[in-house]
VOGU-3710 file (C-alpha; in Angstrom, 3 decimals, decimal comma):
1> xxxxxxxxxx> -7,602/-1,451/12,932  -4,712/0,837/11,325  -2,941/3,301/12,991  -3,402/7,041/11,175  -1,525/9,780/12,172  -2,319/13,298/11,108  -0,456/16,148/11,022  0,073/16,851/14,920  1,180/13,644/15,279  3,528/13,858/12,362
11> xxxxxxxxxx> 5,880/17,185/12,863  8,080/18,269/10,359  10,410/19,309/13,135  12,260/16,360/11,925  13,318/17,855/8,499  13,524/21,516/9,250  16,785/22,962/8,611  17,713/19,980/7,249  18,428/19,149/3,620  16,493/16,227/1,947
21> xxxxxxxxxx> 18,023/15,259/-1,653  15,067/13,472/-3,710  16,858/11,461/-6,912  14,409/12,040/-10,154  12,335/14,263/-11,249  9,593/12,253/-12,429  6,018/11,527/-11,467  6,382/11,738/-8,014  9,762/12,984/-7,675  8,778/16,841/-8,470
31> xxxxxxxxxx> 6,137/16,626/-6,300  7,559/15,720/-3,317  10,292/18,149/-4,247  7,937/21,542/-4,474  5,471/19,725/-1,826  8,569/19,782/0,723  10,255/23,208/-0,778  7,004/25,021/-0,312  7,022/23,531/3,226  10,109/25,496/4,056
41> xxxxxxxxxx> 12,810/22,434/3,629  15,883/22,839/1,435  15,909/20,484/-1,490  18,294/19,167/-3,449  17,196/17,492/-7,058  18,816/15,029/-9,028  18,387/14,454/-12,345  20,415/13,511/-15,486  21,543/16,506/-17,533  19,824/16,974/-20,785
51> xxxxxxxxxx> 16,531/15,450/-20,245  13,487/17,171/-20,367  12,864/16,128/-16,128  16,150/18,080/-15,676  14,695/21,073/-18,237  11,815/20,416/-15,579  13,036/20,680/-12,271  15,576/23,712/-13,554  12,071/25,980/-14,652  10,891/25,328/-11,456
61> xxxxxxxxxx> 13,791/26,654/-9,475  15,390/23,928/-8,686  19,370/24,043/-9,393  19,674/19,613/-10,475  22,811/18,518/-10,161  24,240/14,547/-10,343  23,205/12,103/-7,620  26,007/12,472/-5,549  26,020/16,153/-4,938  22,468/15,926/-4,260
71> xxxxxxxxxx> 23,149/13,539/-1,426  26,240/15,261/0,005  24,674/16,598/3,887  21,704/14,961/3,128  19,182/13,651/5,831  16,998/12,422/3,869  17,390/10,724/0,621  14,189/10,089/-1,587  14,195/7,498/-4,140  11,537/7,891/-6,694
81> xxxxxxxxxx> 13,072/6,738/-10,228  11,243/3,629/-11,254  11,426/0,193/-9,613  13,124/-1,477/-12,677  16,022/0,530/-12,788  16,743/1,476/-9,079  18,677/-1,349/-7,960  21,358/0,020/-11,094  21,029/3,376/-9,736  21,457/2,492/-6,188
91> xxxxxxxxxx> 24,687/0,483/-6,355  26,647/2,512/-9,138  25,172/6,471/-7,401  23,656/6,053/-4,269  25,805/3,171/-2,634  29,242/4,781/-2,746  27,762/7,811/-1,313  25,995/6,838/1,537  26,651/7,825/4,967  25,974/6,793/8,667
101> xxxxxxxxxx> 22,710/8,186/9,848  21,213/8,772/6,619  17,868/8,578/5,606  17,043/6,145/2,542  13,509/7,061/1,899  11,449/5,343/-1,114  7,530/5,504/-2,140  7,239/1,988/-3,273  8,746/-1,185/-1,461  9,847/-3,210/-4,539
111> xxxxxxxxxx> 13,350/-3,143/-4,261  13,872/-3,408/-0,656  10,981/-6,200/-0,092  12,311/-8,236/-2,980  15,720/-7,898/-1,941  17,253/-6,148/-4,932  18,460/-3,377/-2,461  20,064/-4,237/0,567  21,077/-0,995/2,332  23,792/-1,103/4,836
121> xxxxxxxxxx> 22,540/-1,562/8,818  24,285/1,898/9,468  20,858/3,910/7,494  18,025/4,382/7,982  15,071/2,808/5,832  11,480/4,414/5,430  8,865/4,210/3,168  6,105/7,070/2,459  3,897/5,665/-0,738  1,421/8,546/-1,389
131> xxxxxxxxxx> -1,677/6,527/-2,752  -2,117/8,907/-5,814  0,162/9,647/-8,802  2,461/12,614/-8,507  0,453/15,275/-9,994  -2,570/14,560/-7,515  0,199/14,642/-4,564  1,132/18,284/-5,758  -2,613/19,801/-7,023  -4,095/18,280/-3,690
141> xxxxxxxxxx> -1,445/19,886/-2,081  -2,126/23,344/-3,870  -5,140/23,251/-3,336  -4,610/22,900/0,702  -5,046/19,492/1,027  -3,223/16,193/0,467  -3,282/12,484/-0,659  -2,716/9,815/1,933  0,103/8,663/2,479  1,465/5,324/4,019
151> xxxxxxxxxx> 4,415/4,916/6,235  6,699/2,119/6,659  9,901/1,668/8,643  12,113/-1,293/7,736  15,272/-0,495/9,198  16,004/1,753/12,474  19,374/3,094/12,888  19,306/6,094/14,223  16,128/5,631/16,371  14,641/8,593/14,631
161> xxxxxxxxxx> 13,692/6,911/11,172  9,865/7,285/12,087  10,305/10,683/13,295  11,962/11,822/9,916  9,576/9,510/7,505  6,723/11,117/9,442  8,093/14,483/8,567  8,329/14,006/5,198  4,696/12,899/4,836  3,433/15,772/6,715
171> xxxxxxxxxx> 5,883/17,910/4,249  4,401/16,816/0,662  0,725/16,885/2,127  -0,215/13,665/3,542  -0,816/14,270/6,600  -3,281/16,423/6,116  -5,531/13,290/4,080  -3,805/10,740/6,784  -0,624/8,556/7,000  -1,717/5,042/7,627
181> xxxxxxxxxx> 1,720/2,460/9,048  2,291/-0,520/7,072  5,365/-2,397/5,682  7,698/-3,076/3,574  6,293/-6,324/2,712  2,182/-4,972/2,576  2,619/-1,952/0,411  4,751/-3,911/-1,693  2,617/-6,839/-2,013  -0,813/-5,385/-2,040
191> xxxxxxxxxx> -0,030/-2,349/-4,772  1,547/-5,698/-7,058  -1,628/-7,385/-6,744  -4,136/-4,579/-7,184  -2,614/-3,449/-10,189  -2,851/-6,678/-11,709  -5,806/-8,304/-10,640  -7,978/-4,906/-10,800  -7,018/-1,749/-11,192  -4,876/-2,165/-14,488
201> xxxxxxxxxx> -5,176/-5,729/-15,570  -8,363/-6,777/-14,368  -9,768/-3,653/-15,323  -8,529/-3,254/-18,765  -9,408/-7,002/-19,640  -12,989/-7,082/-18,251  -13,367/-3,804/-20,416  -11,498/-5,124/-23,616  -13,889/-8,364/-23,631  -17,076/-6,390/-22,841
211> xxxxxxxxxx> -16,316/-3,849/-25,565  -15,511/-7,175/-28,173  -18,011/-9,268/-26,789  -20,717/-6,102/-28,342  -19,089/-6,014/-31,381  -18,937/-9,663/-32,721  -22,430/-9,651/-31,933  -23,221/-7,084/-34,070  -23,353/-4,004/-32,614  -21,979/-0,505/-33,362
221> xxxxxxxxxx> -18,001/-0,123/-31,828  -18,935/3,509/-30,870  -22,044/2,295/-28,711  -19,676/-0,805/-27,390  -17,119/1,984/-26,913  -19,237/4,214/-24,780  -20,992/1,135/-22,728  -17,525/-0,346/-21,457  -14,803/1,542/-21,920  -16,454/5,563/-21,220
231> xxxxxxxxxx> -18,727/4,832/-18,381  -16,899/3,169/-16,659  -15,396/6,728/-14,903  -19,009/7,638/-13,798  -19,306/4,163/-11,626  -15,841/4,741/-10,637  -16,792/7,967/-9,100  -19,698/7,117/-7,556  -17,590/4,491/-5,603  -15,114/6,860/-4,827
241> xxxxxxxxxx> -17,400/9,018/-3,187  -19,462/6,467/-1,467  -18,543/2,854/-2,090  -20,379/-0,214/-3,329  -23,692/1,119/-1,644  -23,348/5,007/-3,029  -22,841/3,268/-6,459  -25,841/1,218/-6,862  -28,427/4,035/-4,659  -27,381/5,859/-7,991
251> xxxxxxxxxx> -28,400/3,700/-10,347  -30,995/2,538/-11,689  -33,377/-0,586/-10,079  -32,714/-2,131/-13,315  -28,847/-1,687/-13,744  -28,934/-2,450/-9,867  -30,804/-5,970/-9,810  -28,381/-6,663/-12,969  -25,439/-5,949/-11,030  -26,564/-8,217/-7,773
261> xxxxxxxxxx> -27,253/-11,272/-10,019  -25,084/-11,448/-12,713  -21,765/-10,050/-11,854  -20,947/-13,124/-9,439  -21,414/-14,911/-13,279  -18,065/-12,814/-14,465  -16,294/-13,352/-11,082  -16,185/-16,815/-10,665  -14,531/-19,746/-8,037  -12,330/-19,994/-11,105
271> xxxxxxxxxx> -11,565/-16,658/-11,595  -10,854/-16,099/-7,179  -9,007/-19,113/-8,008  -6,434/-17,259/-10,786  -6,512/-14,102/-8,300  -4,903/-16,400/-5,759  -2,256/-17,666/-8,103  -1,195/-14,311/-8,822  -1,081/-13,574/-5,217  1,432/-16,454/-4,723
281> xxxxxxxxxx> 3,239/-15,167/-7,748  3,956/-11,650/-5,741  4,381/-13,117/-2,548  6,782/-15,550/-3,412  8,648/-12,904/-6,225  8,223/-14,688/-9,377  6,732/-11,714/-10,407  9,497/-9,287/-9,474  11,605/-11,990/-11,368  10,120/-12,230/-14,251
291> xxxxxxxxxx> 9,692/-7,977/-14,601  13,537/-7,177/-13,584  14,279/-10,212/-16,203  11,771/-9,031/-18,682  13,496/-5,326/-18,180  17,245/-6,412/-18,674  16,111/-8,597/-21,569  14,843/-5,456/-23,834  11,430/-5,315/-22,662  9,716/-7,798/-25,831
301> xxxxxxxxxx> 7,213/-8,874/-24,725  6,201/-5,919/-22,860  6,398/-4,030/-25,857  4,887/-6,487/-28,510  1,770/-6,690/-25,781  1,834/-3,059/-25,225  1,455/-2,551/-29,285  -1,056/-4,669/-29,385  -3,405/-3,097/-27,074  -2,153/0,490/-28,356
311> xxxxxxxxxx> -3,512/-0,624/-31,583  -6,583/-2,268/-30,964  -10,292/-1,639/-32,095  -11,244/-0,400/-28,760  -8,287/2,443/-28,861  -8,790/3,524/-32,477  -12,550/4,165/-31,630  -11,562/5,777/-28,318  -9,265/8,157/-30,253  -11,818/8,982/-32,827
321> xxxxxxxxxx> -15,145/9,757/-30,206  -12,590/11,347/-27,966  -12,090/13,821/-30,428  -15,319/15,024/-30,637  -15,502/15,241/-26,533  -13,724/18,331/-26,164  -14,778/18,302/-22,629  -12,878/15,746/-21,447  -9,791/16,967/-21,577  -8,297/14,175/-24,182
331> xxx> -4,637/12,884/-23,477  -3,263/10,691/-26,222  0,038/9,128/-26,143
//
């Protein structure tokens, strides 16, 4: 079983009247900075002048300033800009400023798993991943509760590192939802391969050929639309609240005994055959190769993919129903 710790077993003794320095002010970087601020700790922000996160953090009383200033009397140092360029931020900002006894904190494990960081033995290493984007980590928090969190330590130096990560996770909110230990190597490996083989990639894929499967058959895009790409957030939730079981005492009999016999016809031995070659590809980083190559090559094929999908059947009919479903709150990039 995991070990959870809540928030009497994770004080935020460890950080108060300290000063933790969080570097971006992105998706998760102004949340843990307001999460921790409005839990009494003095943060320090920093962000590249001109850009609309430094606009950002300066409206919401934040003073940004370059990394290095940030960091100066730091404890705690909180990475959160993203995984493909932190390795370039690290050595040209973060490196040269580092001291003994400092706190290199991080919410993903890319860069230190995979070896494209390699902090000095004299720091300290943690990990707190809140398992929600940024804007749930502050709104939960708003609201008086939090997202969980989990906690890794990868490197010991001052014999405090858990202490302080702890700390941290009880300051942004996750204590409050639970802090569940891990490592490095875990986190990294298991958020790599859910995101491919089902939240994002599987997902999106078993929803693209449902919704095209409908229409070469004949039927109407905004009924294919609505079948596999709209419902799908009403399952969703249903798991979310109460798992496989919840789900299908929702539905009906019918969509139920469909479910039990034919979706074992979609997931096949070939297909938990593919999901363990992608494994392998985490575990053994080709994958982190091939993204940091793909990155520092101009991002091609990311983007000639990414067009493609952005200009699909599937998204033009999504953008047109959407429209007319003022309730949902429509975002369109």
């Amino acid at each position: 079983m995991a070990t959870i710790y809540y928030e009497s077993e994770a004080p935020i003794d460890a950080l108060q009247g300290k000063k933790v320095a969080v570097i971006g002010y992105g998706s998760q970087g102004h949340a843990h900075s307001l999460n921790l601020r409005d839990s009494g700790i003095e943060v320090a922000v920093a962000e590249l002048a001109g850009t609309d996160n430094f606009k950002l953090a300066s409206e919401h009383g934040f003073a940004p300033s370059d990394i290095k200033t940030a960091m100066e009397g730091a404890t705690l140092i909180i990475v959160t800009v993203p995984d493909e360029i932190q390795a370039g931020v690290y050595q040209e900002n973060i490196a040269p400023n580092l001291a003994a006894g400092q706190t290199l904190g991080f919410c993903h494990g890319f860069n230190i798993h995979f070896k494209y960081i390699a902090p000095p033995r004299n720091v300290n290493v943690v990990m707190i991943a809140p398992k929600g984007p940024g804007h749930l980590v502050r709104s939960e928090f708003e609201k008086g509760g939090g997202v969980a969190n989990l906690i890794a330590v990868q490197q010991d130096a001052t014999g405090d590192a858990k202490q302080i990560a702890l700390a941290w996770a009880n300051g942004i909110g996750g204590a409050r939802a639970g802090v569940i230990e891990t490592t490095f190597k875990e986190e990294t490996e298991t958020d790599l391969f859910g995101e491919q083989v089902v939240l994002c990639g599987g997902l999106t894929s078993l929803i693209k050929a449902g919704f095209e499967t409908l229409v070469e058959a004949g039927y109407q895009p905004e009924i294919a639309y609505f079948e596999c790409m709209h419902e799908v957030k009403l399952i969703v939730d249903l798991m979310y609240q109460g798992g496989l079981s919840y789900m299908r005492h929702s539905i009906s009999n019918t969509a139920e005994y469909g479910d039990l016999t034919r979706g074992s016809r979609i997931i096949t031995d070939k297909t938990r055959a593919e999901m363990k070659k992608i494994l392998a590809e985490v575990t053994s980083g080709k994958f982190a190769k091939e993204w940091v190559a793909e990155y520092k090559g101009g991002l091609k094929k990311f983007n000639e993919l990414y067009d493609k999908d952005y200009n699909s059947r599937i998204e033009q009919v999504g953008r047109k129903l959407r429209k007319m479903m003022k309730w949902i709150d429509s975002k369109e990039v």
